[in-house]
C-alpha positions as CSV (number, residue, x, y, z in Angstrom):
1,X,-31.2,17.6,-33.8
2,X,-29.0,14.5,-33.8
3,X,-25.1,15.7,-34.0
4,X,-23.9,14.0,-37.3
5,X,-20.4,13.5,-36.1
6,X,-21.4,11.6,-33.2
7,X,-24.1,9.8,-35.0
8,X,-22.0,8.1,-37.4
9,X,-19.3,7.0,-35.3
10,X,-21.6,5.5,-32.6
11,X,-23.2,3.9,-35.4
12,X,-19.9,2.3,-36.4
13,X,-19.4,1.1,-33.1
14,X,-22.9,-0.4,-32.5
15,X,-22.0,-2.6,-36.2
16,X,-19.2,-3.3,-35.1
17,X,-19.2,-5.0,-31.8
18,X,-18.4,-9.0,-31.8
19,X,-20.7,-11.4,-30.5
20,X,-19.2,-11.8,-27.3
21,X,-19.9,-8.0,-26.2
22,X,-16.1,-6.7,-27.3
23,X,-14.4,-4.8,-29.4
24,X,-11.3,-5.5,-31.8
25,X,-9.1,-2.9,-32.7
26,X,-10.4,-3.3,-36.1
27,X,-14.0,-4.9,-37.2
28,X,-14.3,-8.7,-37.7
29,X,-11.2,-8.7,-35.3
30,X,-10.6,-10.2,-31.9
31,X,-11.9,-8.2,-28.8
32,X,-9.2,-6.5,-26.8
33,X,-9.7,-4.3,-23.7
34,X,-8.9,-0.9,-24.9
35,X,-11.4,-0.6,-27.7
36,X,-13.8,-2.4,-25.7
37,X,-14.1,-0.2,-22.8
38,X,-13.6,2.9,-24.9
39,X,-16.4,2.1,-26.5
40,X,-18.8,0.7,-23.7
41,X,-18.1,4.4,-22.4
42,X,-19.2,5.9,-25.8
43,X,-21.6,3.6,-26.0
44,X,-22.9,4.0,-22.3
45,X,-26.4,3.7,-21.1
46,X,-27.3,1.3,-24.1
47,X,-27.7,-2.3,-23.9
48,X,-24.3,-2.7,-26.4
49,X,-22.4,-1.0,-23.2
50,X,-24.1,-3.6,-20.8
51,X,-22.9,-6.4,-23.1
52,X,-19.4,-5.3,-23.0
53,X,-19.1,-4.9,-19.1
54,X,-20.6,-8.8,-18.8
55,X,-17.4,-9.6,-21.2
56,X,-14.9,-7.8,-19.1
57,X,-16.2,-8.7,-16.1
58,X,-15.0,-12.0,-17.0
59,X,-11.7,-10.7,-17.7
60,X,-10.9,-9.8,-14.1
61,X,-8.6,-11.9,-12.4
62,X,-7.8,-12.9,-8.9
63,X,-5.7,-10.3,-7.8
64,X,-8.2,-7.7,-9.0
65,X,-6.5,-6.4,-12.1
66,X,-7.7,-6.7,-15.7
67,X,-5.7,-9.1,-18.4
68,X,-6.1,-7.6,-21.9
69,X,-8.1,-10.4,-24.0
70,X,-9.0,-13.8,-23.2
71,X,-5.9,-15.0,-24.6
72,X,-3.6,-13.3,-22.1
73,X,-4.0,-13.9,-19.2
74,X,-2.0,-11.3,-17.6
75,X,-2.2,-7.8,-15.2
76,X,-1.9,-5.2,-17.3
77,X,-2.5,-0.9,-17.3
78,X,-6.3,-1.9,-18.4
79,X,-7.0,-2.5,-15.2
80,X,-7.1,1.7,-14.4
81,X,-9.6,2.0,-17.5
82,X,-12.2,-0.8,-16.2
83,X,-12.1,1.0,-12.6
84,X,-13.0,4.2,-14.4
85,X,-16.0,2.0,-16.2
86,X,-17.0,0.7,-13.2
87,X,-17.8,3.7,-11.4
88,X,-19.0,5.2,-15.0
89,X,-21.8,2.3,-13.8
90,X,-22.0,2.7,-10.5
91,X,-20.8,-0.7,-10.0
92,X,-19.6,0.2,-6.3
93,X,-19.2,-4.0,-5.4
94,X,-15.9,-5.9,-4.5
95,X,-15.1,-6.0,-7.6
96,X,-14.1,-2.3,-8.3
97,X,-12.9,-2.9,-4.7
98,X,-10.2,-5.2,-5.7
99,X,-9.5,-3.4,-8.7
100,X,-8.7,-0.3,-6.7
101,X,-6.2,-2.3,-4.5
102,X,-4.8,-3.7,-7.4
103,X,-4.0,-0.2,-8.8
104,X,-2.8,1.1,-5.2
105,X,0.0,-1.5,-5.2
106,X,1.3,-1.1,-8.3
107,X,4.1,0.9,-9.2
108,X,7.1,1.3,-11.8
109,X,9.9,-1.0,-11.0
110,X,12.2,1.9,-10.6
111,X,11.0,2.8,-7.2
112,X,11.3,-0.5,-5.8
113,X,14.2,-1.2,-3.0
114,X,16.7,-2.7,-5.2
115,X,16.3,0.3,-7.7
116,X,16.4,2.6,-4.8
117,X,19.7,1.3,-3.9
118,X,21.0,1.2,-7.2
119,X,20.8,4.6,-6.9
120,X,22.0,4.9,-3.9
121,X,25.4,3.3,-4.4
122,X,25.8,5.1,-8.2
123,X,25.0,2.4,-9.9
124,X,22.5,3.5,-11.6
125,X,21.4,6.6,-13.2
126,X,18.1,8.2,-13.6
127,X,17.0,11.5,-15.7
128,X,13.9,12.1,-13.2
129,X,12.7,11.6,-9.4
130,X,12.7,7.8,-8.9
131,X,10.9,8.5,-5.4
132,X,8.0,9.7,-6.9
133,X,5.6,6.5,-7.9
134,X,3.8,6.1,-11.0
135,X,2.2,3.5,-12.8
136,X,3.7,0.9,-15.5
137,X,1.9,-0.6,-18.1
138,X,2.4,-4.0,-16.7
139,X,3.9,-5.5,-13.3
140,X,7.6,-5.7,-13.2
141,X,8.3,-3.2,-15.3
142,X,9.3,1.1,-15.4
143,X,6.4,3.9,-15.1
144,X,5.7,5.5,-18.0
145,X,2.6,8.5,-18.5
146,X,0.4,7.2,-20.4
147,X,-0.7,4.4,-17.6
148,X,0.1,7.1,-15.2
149,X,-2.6,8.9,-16.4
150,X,-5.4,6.7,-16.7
151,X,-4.6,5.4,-12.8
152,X,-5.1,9.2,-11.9
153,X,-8.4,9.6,-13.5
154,X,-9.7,6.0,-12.5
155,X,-8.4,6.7,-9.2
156,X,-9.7,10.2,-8.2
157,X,-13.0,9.4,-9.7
158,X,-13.2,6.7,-7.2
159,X,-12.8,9.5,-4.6
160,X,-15.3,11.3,-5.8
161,X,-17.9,8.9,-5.7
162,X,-16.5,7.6,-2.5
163,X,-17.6,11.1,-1.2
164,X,-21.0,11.1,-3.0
165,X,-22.1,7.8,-2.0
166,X,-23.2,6.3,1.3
167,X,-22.1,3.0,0.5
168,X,-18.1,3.0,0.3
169,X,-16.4,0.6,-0.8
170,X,-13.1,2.0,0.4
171,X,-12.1,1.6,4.1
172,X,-10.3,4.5,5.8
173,X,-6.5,3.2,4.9
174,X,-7.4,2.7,1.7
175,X,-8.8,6.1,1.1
176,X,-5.6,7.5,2.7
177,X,-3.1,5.6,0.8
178,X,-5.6,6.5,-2.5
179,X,-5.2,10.4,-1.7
180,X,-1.5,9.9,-1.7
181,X,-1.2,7.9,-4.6
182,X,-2.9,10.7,-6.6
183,X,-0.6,13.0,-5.2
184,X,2.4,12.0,-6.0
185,X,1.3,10.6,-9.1
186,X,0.0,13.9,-10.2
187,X,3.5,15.3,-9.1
188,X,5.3,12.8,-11.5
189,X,3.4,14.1,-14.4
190,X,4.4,17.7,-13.6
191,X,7.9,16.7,-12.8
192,X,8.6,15.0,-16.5
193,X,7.0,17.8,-18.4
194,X,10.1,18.8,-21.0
195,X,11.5,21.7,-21.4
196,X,9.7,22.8,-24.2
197,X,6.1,22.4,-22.5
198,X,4.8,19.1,-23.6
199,X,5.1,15.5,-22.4
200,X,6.6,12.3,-23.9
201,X,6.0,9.0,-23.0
202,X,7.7,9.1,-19.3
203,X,11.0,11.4,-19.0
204,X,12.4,14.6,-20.7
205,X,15.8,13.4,-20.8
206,X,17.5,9.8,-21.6
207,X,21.1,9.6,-21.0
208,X,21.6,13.1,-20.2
209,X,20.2,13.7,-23.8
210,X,16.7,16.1,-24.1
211,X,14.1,14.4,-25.4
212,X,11.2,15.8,-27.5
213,X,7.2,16.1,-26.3
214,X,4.5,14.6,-28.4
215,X,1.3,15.6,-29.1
216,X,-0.6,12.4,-28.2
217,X,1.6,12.2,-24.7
218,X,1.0,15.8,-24.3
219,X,-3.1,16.0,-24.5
220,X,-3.0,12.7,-22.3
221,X,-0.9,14.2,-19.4
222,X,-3.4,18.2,-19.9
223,X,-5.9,15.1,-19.6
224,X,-4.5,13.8,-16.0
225,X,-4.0,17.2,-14.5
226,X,-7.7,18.1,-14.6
227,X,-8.0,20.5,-11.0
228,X,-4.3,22.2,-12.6
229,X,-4.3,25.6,-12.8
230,X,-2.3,27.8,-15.2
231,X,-1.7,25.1,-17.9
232,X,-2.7,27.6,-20.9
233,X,0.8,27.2,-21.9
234,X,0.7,23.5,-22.0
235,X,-2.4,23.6,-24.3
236,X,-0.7,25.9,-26.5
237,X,2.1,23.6,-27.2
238,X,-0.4,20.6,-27.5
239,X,-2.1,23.1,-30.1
240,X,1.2,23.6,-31.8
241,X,2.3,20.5,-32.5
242,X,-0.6,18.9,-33.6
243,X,-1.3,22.0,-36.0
244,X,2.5,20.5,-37.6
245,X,1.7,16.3,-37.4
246,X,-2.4,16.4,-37.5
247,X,-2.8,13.4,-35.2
248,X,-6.4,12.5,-35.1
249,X,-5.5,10.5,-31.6
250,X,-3.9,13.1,-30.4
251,X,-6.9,16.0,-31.4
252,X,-9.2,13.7,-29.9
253,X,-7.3,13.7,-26.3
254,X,-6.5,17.3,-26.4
255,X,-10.2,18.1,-27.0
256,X,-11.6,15.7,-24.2
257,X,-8.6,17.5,-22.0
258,X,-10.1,20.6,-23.2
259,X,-14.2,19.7,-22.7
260,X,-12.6,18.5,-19.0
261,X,-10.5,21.7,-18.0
262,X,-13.5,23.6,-18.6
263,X,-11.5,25.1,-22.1
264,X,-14.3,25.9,-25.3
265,X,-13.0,22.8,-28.1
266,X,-14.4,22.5,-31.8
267,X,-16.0,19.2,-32.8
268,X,-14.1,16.6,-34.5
269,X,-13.8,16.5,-38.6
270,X,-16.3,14.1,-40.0
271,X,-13.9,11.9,-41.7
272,X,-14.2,8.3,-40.1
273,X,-11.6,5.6,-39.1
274,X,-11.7,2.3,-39.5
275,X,-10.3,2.1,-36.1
276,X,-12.4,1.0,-33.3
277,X,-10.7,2.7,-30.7
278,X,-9.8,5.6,-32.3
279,X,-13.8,5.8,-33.3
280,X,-14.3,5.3,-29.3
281,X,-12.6,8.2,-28.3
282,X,-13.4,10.5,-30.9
283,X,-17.4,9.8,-30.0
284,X,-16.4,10.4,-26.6
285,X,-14.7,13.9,-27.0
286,X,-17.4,15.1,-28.9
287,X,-19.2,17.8,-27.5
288,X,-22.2,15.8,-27.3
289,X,-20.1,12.7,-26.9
290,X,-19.5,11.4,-23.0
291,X,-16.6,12.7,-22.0
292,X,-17.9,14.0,-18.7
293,X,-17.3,9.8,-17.5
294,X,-13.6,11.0,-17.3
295,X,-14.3,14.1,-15.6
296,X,-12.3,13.7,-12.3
297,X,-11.9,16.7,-10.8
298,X,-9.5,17.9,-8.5
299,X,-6.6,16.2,-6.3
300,X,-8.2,13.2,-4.1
């Protein structure tokens, strides 16, 4: 029997995509590449999805990153979900190749030699570990989790299918540098977690001041950590706060973080968004949905 839930919102979806294979944010508008690859994931396997990679494929420029839309033409965070596509497809070519080096060399601003010495000579102060390197959401500028995130799952799923298949597209330095990427990375996530168990947007404190954790920030980072042990505490604040600021984002991430830690979720509420993205990810966490294409297991 057809699950209702996930019915209707890949329904919405399929009416909803523009003519040149995207996705706005919102139907009728422009595509973008958040709700597009979102929903090429929900969507995957059907022609719709195929229509949508031909798009983005497009979209990737010379240096191997992703720009956002047609219309900006820059590298952006995107990049990390278009790698985790990609293998979604078993697109193991140069372009995911490129896309992977892209994502290996980038890294907050913070961590950079001039904001090293900064540091160094007290010129600077930071409220967390500027050695350990995380991603931005575009070149130039801090780490933040979010992007952190998605690099971790794009990245260790390349791993993993780097390990399954017999044609690699990594060579040996690559894979090396890609194992300590996800390390560290992984290890900024843990090291930002606030004091009262959740995650914000990139550090617990600002100023010297304690910062509060988010739900949405919160279900992404349970998300990144997949192969953590011991994080029943973490999903009980994510539970918490979410029970006080119902954030249908953030219930959708903490139930794909659930479905990928292995952790029993309930299936959405049938109400439907307008939203395309938000439509996206919901299909995807349901329990019938695709959520298994961010399954990334362990450390690289």
């Amino acid at each position: 029997m057809a699950n209702p839930i996930l019915s209707a919102r890949l329904d919405a979806l399929r009416n909803s995509q523009n003519t040149d294979g995207g996705w706005g944010y919102f139907p009728g508008k422009a595509s973008w590449l958040e709700p597009t690859v979102y929903a090429a994931l929900a969507l995957h396997g059907e022609p719709a999805s195929d229509r949508a990679w031909k798009l983005l494929q497009s979209w990737q420029m010379p240096d191997g990153s992703w720009m956002p839309s047609q219309q900006v033409k820059v590298s952006t965070w995107g990049t990390s979900l278009c790698v985790t596509l990609a293998v979604a497809r078993k697109e193991f070519d140069t372009s995911l190749r490129q896309g992977v080096s892209w994502l290996l060399g980038s890294a907050g601003v913070e961590t950079n030699w001039f904001g090293v010495l900064l540091m160094r000579l007290h010129l600077s102060k930071a409220d967390r570990d500027i050695s350990l390197k995380a991603w931005p959401w575009t070149p130039g500028n801090s780490s933040w989790l979010e992007p952190t995130v998605h690099a971790l799952i794009a990245l260790r799923q390349v791993a993993l299918s780097e390990s399954r298949n017999a044609s690699a597209v990594l060579d040996n330095t690559a894979k090396q540098l890609l194992a300590e990427r996800v390390r560290i990375g992984e290890e900024q996530i843990w090291s930002v977690r606030g004091r009262d168990g959740g995650w914000n947007y990139g550090t617990p404190l600002a100023l010297g001041v304690e910062l509060p954790s988010y739900p949405e920030t919160t279900a992404l980072a349970l998300a990144g950590l997949q192969g953590r042990r011991n994080l029943e505490p973490a999903f009980a604040v994510a539970d918490a706060m979410i029970a006080k600021t119902p954030s249908p984002l953030a219930s959708a991430w903490l139930t794909i973080a659930r479905r990928l830690h292995g952790i029993g979720a309930p299936e959405l509420t049938a109400n439907l968004s307008p939203d395309n993205m938000l439509t996206a990810i919901e299909a995807i966490a349901s329990v019938d949905g695709n959520w298994k294409l961010l399954q990334a297991g362990g450390p690289a």
